[in-house]
C-alpha positions as CSV (number, residue, x, y, z in Angstrom):
1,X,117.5,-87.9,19.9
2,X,121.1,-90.2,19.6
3,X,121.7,-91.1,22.9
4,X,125.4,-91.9,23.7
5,X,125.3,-95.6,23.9
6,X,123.5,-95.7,20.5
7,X,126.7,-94.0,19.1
8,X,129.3,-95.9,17.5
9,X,132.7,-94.7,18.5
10,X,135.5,-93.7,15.5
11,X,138.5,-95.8,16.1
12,X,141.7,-93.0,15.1
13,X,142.7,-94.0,11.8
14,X,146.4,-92.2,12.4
15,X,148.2,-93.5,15.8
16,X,151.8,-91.3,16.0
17,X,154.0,-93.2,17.4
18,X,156.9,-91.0,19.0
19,X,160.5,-92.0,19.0
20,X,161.0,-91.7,22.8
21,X,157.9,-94.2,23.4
22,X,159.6,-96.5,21.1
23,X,163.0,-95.8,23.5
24,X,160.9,-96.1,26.4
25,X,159.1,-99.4,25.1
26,X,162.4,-101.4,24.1
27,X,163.9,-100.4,27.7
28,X,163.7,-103.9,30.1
29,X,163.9,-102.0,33.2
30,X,161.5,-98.9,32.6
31,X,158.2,-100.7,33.6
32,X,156.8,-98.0,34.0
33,X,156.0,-96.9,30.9
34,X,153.6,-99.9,30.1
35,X,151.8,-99.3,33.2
36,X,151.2,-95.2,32.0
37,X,150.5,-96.0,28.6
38,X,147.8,-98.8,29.4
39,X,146.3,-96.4,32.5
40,X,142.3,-96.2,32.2
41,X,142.9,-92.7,33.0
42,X,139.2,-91.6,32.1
43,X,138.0,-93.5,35.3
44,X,140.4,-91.3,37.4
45,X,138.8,-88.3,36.5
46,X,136.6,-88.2,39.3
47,X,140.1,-88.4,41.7
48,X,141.2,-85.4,39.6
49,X,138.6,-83.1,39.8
50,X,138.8,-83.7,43.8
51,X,142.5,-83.1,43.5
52,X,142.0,-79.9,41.4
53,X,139.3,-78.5,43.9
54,X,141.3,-79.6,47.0
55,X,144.5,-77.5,45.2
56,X,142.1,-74.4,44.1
57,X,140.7,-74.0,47.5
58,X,144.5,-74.3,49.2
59,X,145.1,-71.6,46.8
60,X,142.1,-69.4,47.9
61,X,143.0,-69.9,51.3
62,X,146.5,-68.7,51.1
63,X,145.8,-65.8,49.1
64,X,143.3,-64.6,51.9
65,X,146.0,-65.1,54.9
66,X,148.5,-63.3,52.5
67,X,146.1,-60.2,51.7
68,X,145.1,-60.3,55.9
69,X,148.9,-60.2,56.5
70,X,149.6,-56.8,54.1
71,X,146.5,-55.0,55.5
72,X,147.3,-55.4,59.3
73,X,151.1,-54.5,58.2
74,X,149.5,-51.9,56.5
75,X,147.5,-50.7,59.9
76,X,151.3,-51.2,61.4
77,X,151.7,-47.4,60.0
78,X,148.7,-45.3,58.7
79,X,150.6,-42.7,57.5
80,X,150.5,-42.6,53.8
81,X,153.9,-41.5,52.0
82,X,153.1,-37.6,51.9
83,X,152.7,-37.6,55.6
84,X,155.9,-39.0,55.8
85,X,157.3,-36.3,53.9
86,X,155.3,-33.5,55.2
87,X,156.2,-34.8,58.6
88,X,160.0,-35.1,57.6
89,X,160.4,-31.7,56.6
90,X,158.5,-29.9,59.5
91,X,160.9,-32.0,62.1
92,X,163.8,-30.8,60.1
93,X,162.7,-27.2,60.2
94,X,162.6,-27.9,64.0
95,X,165.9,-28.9,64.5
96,X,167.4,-26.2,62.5
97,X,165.6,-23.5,65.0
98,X,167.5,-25.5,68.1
99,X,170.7,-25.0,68.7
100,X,173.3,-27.7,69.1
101,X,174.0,-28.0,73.3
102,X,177.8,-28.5,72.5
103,X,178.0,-24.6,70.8
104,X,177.5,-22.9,73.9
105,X,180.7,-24.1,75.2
106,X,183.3,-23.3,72.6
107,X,186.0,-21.3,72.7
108,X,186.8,-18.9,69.4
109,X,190.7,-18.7,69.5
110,X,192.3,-15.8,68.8
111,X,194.4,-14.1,65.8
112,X,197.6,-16.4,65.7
113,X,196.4,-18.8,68.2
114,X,195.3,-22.2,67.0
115,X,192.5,-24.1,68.4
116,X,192.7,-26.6,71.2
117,X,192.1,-29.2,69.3
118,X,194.4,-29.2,66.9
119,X,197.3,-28.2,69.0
120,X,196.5,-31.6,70.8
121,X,196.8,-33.8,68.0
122,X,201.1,-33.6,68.4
């Protein structure tokens, strides 16, 4: 068996070096970039993964209260769209059968005679 600390580790023998670090290197007043490019970032993967998890579980959380929120909106109004219709349509037919209170009272002029109405419009 190779254990790990037996194991030599393979220094990369290409380094690409991109134009902007070269930019960001010659700038005086970007200090910065020495601090990022210098960063013992595999120690901080242990901050990271907390990090993640925290995020993932914010996530989970919210997505639970938003699904809670659509399903009592949804209890809000049982009645699925065809319902809606159905219901529609029967209250139409409804107030078709009833006549209008305001017909009872008009007056049918007579031939020649124009209605009340519009001879008050002058």
């Amino acid at each position: 068996m190779i254990l790990p600390r037996d194991m030599e580790v393979q220094i990369p023998l290409i380094h690409i070096v991109e134009s902007d670090d070269l930019y960001l290197e010659a700038q005086e007043d970007v200090f910065w970039f020495g601090l990022l490019r210098d960063l013992d970032w595999p120690s901080l993967r242990p901050v990271a993964g907390r990090c993640y998890e925290a995020l993932w579980q914010f996530n989970e959380q919210q997505a639970r209260a938003r699904a809670k929120r659509s399903t009592i909106a949804a209890a809000a109004n049982p009645e699925t769209p065809e319902e809606a219709t159905y219901r529609q349509a029967t209250e139409e037919e409804k107030e078709a059968e009833i006549p209008p209170e305001n017909d009872q009272n008009v007056q049918v002029p007579g031939p020649g005679e124009l209605p009340a109405s519009v001879g008050q419009r002058r």
